[in-house]
LOMARKOL-772474 format. One line per field, with one value per residue (C-alpha): residue number from 1; residue in three letters; x, y, z. Coordinates in Angstrom, 3 decimals, always signed. Each point is the difference from the previous one (the first is absolute). Layout:
<recs>
i: [NUM	...] .
aa: [ala	...] .
x: [X	...] .
y: [Y	...] .
z: [Z	...] .
</recs>
This chain:
<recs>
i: [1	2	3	4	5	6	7	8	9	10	11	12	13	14	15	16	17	18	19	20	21	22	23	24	25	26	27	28	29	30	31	32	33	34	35	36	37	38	39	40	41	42	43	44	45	46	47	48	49	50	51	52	53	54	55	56	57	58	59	60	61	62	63	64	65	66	67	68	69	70	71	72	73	74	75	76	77	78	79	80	81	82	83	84	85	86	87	88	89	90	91	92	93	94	95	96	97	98	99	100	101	102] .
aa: [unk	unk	unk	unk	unk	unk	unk	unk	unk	unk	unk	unk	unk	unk	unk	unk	unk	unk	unk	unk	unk	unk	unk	unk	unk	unk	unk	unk	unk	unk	unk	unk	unk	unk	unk	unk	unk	unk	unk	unk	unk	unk	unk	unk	unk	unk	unk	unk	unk	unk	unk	unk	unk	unk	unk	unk	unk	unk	unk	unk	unk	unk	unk	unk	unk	unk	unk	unk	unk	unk	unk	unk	unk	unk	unk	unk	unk	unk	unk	unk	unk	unk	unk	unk	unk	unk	unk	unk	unk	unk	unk	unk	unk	unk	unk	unk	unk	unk	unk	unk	unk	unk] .
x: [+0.000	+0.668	+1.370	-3.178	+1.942	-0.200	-3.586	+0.401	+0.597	+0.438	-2.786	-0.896	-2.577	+0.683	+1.303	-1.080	-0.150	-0.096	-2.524	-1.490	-4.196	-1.252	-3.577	-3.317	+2.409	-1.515	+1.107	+2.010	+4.017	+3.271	+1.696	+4.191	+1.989	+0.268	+1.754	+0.603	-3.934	-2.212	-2.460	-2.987	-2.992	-3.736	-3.325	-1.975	+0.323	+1.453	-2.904	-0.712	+3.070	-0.997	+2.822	+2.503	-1.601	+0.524	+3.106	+0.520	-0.993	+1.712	+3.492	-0.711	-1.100	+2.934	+2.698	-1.477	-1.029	-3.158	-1.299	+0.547	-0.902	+0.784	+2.110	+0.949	-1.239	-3.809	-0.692	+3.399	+0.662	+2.879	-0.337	+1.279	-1.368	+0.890	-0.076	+0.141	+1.145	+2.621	+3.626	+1.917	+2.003	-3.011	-1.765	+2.408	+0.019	-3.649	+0.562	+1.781	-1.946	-2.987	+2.057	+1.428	+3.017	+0.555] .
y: [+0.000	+3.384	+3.024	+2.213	+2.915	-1.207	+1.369	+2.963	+3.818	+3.319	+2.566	+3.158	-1.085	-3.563	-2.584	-1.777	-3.321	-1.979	-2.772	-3.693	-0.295	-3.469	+1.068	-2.347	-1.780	-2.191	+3.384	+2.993	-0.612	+0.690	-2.747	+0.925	+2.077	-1.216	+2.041	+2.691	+0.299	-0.875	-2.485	+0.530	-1.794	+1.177	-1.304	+2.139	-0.286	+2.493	+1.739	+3.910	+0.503	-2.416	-1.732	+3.032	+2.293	-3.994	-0.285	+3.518	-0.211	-3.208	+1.509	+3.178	-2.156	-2.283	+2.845	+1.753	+3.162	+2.102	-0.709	-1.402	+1.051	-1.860	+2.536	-2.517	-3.190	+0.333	-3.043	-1.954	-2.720	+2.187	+3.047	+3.188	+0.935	+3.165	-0.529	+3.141	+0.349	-2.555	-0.009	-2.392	-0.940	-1.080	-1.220	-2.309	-1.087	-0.735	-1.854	-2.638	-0.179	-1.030	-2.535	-1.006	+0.620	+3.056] .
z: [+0.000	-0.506	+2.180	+0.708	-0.746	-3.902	-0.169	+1.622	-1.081	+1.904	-0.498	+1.206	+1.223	+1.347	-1.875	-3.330	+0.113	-3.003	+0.469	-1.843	+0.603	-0.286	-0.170	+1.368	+2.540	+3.059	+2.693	-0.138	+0.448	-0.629	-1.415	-0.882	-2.117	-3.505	-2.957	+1.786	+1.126	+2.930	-0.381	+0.816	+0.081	+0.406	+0.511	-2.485	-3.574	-2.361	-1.478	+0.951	+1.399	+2.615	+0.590	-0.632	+3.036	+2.221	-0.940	+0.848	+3.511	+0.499	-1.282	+2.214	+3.236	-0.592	-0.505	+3.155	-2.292	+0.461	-3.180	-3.591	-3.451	-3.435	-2.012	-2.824	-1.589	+0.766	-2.303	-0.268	+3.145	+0.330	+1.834	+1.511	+3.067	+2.226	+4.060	+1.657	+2.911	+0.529	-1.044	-1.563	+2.780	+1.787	-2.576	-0.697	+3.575	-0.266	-2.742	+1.445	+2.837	-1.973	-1.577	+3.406	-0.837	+2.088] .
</recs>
């Protein structure tokens, strides 16, 4: 696996964070680092921007950010998705946590 710091930007902001949805999955989790990207799966499935505004909130409550907003990739699996505010440094941290590896 990966090193969480592969999917992660600095921003104004926050931090970007590039992410992989698996729409229509069985619950909401975070599943690893692959190609540079956090996987993500959600439970709803990608039509209305459904699953981007899940996978959102599940990048933003993961990262420890406030909130999260899809800035790129509304209808690709991979996306761009701005946490504000959280740094990278702790975002990573987070990361790995949720993976247990931190």
């Amino acid at each position: 696996m990966e090193d969480p710091r592969a999917a992660l930007a600095p921003h104004p902001e926050g931090v970007l964070v590039t992410v992989w949805v698996v729409p229509g999955a069985s619950r909401d989790e975070v599943v690893g680092i692959y190609g540079g990207a956090l996987r993500l799966r959600v439970s709803v499935p990608a039509e209305g921007g459904k699953a981007n505004r899940a996978a959102a909130a599940l990048a933003a409550h993961t990262l420890g950010g406030r909130r999260g907003e899809v800035v790129a990739g509304h209808s690709a699996r991979r996306k761009l998705v701005l946490v504000r505010g959280v740094g990278p440094a702790e975002a990573a941290l987070r990361v790995a946590a949720a993976l247990g590896r931190g």
